[in-house]
C-alpha positions as CSV (number, residue, x, y, z in Angstrom):
1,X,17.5,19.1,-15.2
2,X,19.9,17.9,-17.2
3,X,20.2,15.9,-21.0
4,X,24.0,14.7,-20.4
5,X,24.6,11.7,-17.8
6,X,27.8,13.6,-17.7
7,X,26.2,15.9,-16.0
8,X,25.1,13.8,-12.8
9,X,26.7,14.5,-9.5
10,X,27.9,11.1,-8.7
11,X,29.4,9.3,-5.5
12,X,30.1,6.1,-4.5
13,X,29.7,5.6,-1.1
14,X,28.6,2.0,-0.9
15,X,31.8,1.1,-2.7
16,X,33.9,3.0,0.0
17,X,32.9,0.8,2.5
18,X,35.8,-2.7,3.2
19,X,36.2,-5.0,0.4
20,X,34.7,-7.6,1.9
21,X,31.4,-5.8,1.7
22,X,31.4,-6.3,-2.2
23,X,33.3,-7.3,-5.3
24,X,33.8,-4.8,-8.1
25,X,32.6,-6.5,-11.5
26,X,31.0,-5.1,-14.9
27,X,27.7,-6.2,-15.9
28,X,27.1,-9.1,-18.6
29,X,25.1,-7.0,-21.5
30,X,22.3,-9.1,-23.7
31,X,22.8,-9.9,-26.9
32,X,20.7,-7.6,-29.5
33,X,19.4,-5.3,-26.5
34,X,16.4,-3.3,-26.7
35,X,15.3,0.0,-24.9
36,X,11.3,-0.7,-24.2
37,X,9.9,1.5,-21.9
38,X,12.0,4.3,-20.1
39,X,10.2,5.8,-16.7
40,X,10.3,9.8,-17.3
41,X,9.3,10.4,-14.1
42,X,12.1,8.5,-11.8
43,X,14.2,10.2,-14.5
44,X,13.2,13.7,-13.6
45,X,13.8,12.5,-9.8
46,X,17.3,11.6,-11.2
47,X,17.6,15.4,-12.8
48,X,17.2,14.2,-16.1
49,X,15.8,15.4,-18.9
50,X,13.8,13.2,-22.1
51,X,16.6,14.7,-24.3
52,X,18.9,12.4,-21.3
53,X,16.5,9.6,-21.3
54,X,16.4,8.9,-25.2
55,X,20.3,9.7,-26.0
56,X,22.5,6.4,-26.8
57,X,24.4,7.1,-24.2
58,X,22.0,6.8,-21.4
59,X,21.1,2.9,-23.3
60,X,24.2,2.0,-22.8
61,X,24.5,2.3,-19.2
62,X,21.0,0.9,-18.3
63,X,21.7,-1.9,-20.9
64,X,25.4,-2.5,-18.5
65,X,27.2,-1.8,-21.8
66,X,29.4,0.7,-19.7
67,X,29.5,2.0,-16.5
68,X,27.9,5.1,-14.7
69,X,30.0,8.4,-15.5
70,X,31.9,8.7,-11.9
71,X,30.7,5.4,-11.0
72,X,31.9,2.3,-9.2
73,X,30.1,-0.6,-10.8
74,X,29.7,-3.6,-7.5
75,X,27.6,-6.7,-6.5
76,X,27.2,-6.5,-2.4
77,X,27.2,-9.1,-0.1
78,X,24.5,-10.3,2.4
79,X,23.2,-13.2,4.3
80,X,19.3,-14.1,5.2
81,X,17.0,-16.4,6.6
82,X,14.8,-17.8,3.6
83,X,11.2,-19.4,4.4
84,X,12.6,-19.0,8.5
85,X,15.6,-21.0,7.3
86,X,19.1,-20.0,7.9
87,X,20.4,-19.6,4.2
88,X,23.8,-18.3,5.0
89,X,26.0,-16.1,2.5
90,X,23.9,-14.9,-0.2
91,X,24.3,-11.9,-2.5
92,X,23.7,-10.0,-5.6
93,X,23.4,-12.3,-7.7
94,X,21.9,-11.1,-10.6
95,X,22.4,-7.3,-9.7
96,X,25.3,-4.5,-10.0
97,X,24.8,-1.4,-8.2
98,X,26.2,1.4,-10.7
99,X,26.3,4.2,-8.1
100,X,24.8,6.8,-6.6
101,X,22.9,9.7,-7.8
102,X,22.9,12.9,-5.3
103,X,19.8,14.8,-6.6
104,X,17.9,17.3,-4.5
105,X,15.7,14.6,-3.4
106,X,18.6,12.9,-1.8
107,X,21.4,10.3,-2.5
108,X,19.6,7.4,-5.2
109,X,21.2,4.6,-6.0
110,X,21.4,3.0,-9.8
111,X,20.9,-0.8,-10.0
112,X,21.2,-3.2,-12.5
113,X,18.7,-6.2,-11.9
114,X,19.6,-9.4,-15.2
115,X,23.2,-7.9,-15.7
116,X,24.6,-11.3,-15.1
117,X,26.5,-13.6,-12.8
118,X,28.3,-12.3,-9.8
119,X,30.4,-14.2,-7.0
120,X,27.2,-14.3,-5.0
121,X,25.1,-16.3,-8.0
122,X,25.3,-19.5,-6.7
123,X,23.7,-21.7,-8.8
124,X,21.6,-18.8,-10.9
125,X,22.4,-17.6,-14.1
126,X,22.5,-13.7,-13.1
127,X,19.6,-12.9,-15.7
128,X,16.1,-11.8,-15.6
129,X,13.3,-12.5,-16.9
130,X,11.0,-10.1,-19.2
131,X,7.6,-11.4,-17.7
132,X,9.3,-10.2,-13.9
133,X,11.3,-7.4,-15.2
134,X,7.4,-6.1,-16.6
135,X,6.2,-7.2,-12.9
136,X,8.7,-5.1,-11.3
137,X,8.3,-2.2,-13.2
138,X,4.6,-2.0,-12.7
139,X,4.4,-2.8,-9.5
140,X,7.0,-0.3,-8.1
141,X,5.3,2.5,-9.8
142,X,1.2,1.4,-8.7
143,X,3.0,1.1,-5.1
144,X,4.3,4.8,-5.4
145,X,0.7,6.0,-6.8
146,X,-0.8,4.4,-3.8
147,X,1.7,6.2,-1.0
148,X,3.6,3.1,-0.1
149,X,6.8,3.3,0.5
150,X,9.5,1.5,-2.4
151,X,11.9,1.1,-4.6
152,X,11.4,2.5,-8.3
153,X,12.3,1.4,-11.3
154,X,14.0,3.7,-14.0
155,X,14.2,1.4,-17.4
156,X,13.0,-2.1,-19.1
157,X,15.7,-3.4,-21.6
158,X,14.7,-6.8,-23.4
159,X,16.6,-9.1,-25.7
160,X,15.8,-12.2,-27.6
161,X,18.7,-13.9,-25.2
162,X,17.0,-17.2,-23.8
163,X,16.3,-17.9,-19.9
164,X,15.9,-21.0,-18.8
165,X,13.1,-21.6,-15.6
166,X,10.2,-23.3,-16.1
167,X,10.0,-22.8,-19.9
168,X,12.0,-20.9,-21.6
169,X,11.7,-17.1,-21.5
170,X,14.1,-14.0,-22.7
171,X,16.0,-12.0,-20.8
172,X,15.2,-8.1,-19.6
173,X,17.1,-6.1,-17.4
174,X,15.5,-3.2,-15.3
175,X,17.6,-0.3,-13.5
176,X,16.2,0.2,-10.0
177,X,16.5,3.5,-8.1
178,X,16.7,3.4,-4.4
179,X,17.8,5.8,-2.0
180,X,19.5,2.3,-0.6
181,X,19.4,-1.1,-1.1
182,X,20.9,-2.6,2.3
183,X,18.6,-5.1,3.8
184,X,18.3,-6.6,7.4
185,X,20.1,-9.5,5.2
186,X,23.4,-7.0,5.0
187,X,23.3,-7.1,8.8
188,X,23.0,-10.7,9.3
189,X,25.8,-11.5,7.3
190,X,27.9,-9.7,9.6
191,X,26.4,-11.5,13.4
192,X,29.9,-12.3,15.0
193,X,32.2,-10.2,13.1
194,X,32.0,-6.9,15.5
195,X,33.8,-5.2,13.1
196,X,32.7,-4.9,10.2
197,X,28.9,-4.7,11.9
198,X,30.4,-1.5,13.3
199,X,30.9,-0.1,9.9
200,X,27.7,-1.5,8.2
201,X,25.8,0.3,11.3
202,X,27.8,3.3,11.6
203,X,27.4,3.3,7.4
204,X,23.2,3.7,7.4
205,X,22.8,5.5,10.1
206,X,25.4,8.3,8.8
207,X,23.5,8.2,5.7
208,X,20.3,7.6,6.1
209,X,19.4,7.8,9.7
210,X,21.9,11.1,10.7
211,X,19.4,12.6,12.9
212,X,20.3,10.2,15.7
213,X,23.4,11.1,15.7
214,X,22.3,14.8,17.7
215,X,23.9,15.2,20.7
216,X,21.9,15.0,23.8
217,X,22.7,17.7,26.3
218,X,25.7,19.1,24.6
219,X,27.3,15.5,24.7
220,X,27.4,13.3,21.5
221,X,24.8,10.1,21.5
222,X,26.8,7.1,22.1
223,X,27.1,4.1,20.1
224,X,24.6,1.8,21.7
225,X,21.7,4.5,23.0
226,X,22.2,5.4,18.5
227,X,21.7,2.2,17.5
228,X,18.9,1.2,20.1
229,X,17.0,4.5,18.6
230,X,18.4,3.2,14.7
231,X,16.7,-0.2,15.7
232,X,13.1,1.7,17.0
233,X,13.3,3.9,13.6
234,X,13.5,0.6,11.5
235,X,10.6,-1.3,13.9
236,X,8.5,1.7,13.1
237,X,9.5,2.2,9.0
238,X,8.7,-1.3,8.5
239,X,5.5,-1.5,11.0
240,X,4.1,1.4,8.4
241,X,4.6,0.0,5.6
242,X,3.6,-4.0,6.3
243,X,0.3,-2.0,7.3
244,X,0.1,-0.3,4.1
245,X,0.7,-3.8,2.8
246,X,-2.5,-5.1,4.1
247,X,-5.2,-1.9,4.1
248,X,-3.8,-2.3,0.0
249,X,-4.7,-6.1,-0.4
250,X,-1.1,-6.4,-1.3
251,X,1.0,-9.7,-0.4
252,X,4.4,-9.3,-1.2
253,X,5.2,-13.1,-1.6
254,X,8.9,-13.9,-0.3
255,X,9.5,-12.0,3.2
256,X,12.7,-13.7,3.6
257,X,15.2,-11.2,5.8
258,X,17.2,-10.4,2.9
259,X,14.0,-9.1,1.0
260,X,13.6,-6.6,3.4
261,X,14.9,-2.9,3.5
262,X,16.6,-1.3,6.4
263,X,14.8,1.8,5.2
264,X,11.3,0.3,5.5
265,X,10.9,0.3,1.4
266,X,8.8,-2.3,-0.7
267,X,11.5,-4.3,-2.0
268,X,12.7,-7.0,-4.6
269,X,9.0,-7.8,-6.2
270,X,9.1,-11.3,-7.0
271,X,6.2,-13.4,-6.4
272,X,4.0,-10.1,-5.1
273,X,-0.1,-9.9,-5.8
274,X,-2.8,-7.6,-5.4
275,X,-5.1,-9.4,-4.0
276,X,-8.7,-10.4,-6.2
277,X,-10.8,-12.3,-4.3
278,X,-10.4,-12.0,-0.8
279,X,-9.1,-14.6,1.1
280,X,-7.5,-14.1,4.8
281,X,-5.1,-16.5,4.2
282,X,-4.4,-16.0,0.6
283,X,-0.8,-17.2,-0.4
284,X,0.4,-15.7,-3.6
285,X,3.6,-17.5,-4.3
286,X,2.8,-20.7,-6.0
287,X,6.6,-21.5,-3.9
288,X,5.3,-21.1,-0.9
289,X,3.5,-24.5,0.2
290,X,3.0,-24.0,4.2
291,X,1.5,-20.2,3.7
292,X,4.1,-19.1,5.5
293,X,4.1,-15.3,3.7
294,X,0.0,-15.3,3.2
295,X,-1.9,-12.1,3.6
296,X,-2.9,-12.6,7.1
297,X,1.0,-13.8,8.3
298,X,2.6,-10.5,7.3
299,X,2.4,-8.3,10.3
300,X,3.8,-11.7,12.0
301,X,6.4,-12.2,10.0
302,X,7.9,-9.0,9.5
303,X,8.0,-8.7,13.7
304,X,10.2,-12.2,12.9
305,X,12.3,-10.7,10.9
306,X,12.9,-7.4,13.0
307,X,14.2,-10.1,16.0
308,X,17.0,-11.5,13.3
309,X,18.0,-8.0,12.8
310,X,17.9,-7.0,16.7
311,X,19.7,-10.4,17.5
312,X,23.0,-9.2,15.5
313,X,23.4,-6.9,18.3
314,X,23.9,-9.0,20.6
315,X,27.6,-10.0,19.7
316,X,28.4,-6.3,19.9
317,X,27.7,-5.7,23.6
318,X,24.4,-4.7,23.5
319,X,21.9,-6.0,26.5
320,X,19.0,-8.7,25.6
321,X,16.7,-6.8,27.9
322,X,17.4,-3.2,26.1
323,X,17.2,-4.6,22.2
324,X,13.9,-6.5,23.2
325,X,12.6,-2.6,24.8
326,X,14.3,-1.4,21.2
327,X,11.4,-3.8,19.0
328,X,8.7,-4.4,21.5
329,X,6.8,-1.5,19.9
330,X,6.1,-3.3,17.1
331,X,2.9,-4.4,17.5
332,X,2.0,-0.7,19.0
333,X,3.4,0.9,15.9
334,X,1.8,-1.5,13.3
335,X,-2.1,-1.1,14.8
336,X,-1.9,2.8,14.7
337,X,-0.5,2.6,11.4
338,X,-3.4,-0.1,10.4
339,X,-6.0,1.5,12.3
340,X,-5.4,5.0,11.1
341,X,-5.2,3.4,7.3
342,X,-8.6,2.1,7.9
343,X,-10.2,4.7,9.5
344,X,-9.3,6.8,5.9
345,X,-10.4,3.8,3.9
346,X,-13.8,3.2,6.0
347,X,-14.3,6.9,6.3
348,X,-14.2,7.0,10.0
349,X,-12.7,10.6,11.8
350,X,-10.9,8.4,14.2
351,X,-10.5,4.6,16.0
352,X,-12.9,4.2,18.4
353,X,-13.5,1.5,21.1
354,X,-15.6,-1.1,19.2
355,X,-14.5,-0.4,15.8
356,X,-12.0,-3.6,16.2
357,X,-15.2,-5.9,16.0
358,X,-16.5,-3.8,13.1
359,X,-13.5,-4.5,11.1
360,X,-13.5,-8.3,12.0
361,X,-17.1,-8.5,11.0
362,X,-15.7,-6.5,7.5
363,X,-13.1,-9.1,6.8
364,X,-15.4,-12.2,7.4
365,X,-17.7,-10.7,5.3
366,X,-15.1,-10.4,2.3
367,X,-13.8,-13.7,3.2
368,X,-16.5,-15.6,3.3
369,X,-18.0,-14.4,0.3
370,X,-14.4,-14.0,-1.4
371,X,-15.9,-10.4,-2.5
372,X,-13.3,-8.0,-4.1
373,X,-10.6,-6.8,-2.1
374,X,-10.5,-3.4,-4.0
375,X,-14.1,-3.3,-5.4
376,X,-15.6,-3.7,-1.8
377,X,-13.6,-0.9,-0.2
378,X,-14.7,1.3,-2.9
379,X,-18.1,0.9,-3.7
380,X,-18.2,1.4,0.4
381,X,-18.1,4.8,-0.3
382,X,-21.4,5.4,-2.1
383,X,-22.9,2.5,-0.4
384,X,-25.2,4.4,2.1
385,X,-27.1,6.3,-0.9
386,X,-27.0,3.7,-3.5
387,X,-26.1,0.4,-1.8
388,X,-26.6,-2.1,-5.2
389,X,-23.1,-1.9,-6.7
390,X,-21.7,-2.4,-3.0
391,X,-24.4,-5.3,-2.6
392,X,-23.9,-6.9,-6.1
393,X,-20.2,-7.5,-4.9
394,X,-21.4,-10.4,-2.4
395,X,-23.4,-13.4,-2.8
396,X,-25.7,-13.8,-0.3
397,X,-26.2,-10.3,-0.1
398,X,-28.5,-10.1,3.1
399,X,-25.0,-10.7,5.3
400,X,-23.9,-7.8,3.2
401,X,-27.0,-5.4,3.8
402,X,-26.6,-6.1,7.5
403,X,-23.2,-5.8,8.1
404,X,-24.0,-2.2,5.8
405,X,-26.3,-1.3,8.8
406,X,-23.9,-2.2,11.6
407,X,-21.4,0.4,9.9
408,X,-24.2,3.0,8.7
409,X,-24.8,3.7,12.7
410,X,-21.2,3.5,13.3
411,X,-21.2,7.0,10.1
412,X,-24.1,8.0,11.9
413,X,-22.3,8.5,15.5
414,X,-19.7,11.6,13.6
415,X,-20.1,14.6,12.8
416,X,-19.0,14.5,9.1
417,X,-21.1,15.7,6.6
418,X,-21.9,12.6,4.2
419,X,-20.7,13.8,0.7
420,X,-17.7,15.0,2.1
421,X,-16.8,11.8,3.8
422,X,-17.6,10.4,0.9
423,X,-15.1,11.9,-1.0
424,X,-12.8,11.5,1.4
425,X,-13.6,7.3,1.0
426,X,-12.6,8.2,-2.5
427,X,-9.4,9.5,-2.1
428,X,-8.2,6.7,-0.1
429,X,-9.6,3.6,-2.0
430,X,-8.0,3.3,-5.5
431,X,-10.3,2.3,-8.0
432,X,-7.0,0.6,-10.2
433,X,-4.4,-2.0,-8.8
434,X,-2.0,-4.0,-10.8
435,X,-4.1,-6.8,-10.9
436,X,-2.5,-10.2,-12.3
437,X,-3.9,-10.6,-15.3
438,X,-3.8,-7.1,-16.0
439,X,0.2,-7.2,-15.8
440,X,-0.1,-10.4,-17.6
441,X,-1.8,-8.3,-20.7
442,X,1.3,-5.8,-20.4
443,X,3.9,-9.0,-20.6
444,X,2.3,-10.7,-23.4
445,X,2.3,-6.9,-25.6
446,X,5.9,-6.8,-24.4
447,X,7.3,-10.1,-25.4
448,X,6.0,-8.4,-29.0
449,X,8.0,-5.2,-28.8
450,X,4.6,-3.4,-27.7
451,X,5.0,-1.1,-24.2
452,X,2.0,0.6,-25.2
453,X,0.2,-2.0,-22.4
454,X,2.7,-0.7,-19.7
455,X,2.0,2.8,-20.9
456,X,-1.8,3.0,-20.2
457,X,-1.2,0.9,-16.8
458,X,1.2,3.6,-15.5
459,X,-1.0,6.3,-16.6
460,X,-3.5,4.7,-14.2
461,X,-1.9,3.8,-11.5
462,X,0.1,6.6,-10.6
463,X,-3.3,8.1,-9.9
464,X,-5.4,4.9,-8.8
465,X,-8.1,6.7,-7.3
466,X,-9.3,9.0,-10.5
467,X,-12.1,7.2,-12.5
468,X,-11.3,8.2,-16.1
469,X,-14.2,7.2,-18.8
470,X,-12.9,4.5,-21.5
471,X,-11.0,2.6,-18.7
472,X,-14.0,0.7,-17.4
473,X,-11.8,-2.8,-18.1
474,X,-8.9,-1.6,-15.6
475,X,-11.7,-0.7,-12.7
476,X,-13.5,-4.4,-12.7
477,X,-13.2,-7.7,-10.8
478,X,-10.9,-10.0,-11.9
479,X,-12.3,-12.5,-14.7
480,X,-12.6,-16.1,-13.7
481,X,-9.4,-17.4,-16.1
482,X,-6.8,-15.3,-14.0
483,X,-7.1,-17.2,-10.7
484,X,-4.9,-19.9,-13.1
485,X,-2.3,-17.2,-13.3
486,X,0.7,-18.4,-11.2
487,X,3.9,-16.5,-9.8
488,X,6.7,-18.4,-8.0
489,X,10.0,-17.7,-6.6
490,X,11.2,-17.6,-9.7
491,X,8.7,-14.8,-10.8
């Protein structure tokens, strides 16, 4: 640990790679910037010390006032399909990667998200918002206390500067920290230009995938049999975490191929939700007309995405037949992942033939009731010795008490002792999620200089499954006002 930034170990490798992979730029700072909320833990990840996170110095690079001691401050370049639409060249437009931090957790980058406009801006202003900024922040953090896979966010600055969307809003910048912020997007950009998809591939997998490069039988790997085995990694990465996705109730809103990391992370929270009530088919970006990225789609969609990614191979020699072997385990990948997840969350010792129609009955319960996503899975847990808060969750609570019989001689059939598997229901079903309207409380103290909001929400959701007395409001169902609550694209 550290309290000078000087101090950092520092590379740049991102910024080694061809100019045509990025454009070297400073960051735009806001007028009249503020510090609000610094995350001390990301910062100990970093090797830095309070002392570090408080000194003027460390303001003034999260703020993009100057650059990263050592650093090469860049805006990369990356192409996508958008809503299954073929967006073309796309970019950061509104972020500046600083750098990269090597720690003894690993190379993390530092990124700018509001630092201003960038060749790839289009049409956008290169700012962010506070209310997203808040969203960001909050959500990275309750996706790391629940064990999914993301991206983190270091520091909140806001400003009085105005930002046109809807209504006008002020701006905020947050610093994100990711071992890697290269996307299936960064891929895409490059179909047809063998070249420079060479060097992108042979880029992550040197960095962050150098275990394929092992030689088999005393004879280096070569290029295609590494990237067929990069391509499985990334179909399994990505199959874990959409099935963490959906055994958390979480929709991530805008699944467009440039939202999604090459290292299987929870990235760029826009239009995200936890979900409330549940619905199947709930759609939580108000953007998003056709449902296209609701709850249910996900597993879909990210299988989509994984053939735009394969298909950039095929304009580097490899064969149709071998990159469709390379992703076909997606589906087989996703359901161990999602069984496995609910087997902890249902307290089952393992998947068992049968348990597929149990789980179908589970969800048409919860959706045709529209009982609590997080409430339901919890109460579970106690529900065979005291089965009134499970029941009071559900309206017509006799399809509740008989689906609550099915599963009790599905317990019955294992040998686990009930108050242990119990508590191991516990430990697997948080009691706290970033609901809307509970960020919404955190952006509304915000917008008056408060953080004290975003303070007790971390507290809780870095350890979502703790009950702590005088936090009753954070552990119940939604009130009836935040189903108006509304994130968009532009969240």
């Amino acid at each position: 640990m550290t309290n000078r930034i000087d101090d950092l170990r520092v590379a740049n490798s991102f910024a080694e790679l061809p100019r045509e992979f990025h454009t070297f730029l400073q960051p735009q700072p806001l007028e009249s910037a503020r510090l609000l909320h610094v995350n001390e833990p990301v910062g100990e990840m970093l090797g830095l010390d309070a002392a570090a996170l408080q000194s003027e110095e460390f303001f003034e690079i999260v703020s993009g006032r100057r650059p990263l001691p050592g650093g090469q401050t860049l805006a990369a370049v990356y192409s996508g399909h958008q809503f299954g639409v073929w967006a073309g060249q796309l970019g950061d437009g509104r972020a500046h990667l600083l750098g990269e931090v090597l720690t003894p957790h690993g190379r993390l980058e530092l990124q700018l998200k509001g630092a201003g406009r960038t060749p790839y801006s289009r049409m956008g202003d290169g700012r962010a918002v506070l209310r997203s900024s808040v969203r960001e922040y909050l959500a990275s953090e309750a996706m790391a206390g629940l064990g999914i896979p993301t991206t983190r966010v270091l520091a909140l600055v806001t400003s009085d500067e105005p930002v046109y969307r809807e209504t006008i809003e002020t701006a905020a910048i947050v610093t994100r920290v990711s071992p890697s912020f290269v996307r299936f997007g960064s891929f895409e950009h490059w179909a047809g230009k063998p070249d420079h998809l060479r060097t992108l591939t042979d880029y992550v997998i040197g960095r962050h995938y150098p275990e394929l490069l092992d030689s088999r039988e005393g004879e280096p790997a070569d290029w295609e049999h590494t990237v067929l085995a990069f391509l499985r990694e990334v179909v399994r990465r990505t199959a874990a975490m959409v099935a963490d996705w959906q055994t958390a109730g979480f929709c991530h809103g805008v699944m467009n191929t440039d939202n999604m990391s090459i290292l299987g992370l929870t990235i760029d929270y826009g239009p995200y939700g936890f979900m409330d009530r549940f619905q199947a088919n709930h759609i939580c970006n108000h953007s998003d007309t056709h449902g296209r990225y609701a709850w249910n789609v996900q597993p879909a969609v990210a299988h989509w995405n994984l053939y735009r990614l394969g298909g950039v191979f095929l304009g580097v020699g490899l064969e149709e037949e071998a990159l469709r072997d390379a992703l076909s385990g997606y589906e087989q990948d996703f359901l161990k992942a999602f069984h496995g997840n609910l087997c902890r969350k249902l307290g089952l010792r393992q998947w068992e033939e049968g348990d597929a129609d149990l789980v179908d009955a589970w969800w048409r319960l919860l959706h045709g009731q529209r009982a609590d996503f997080t409430l339901a899975f919890r109460r579970l847990a106690g529900a065979r010795q005291d089965p009134a808060p499970f029941l009071e969750l559900f309206s017509a609570q006799e399809d509740a008490r008989a689906w609550l019989d099915r599963y009790t001689l599905r317990v019955q059939r294992q040998n686990w002792e009930e108050g242990e598997r119990s508590a191991s229901m516990l430990r697997a079903n948080p009691l706290y999620v970033l609901r809307n309207h509970l960020a919404q409380g955190a952006i509304d103290a915000a917008a008056r200089g408060d953080a004290s909001e975003i303070d007790t929400l971390l507290t809780l959701l870095r350890d979502p499954y703790t009950e702590r007395p005088g936090f009753e409001h954070y552990a119940q169902a939604a009130p009836d006002w935040a189903d108006e609550l509304q994130v968009s694209c532009s969240s």
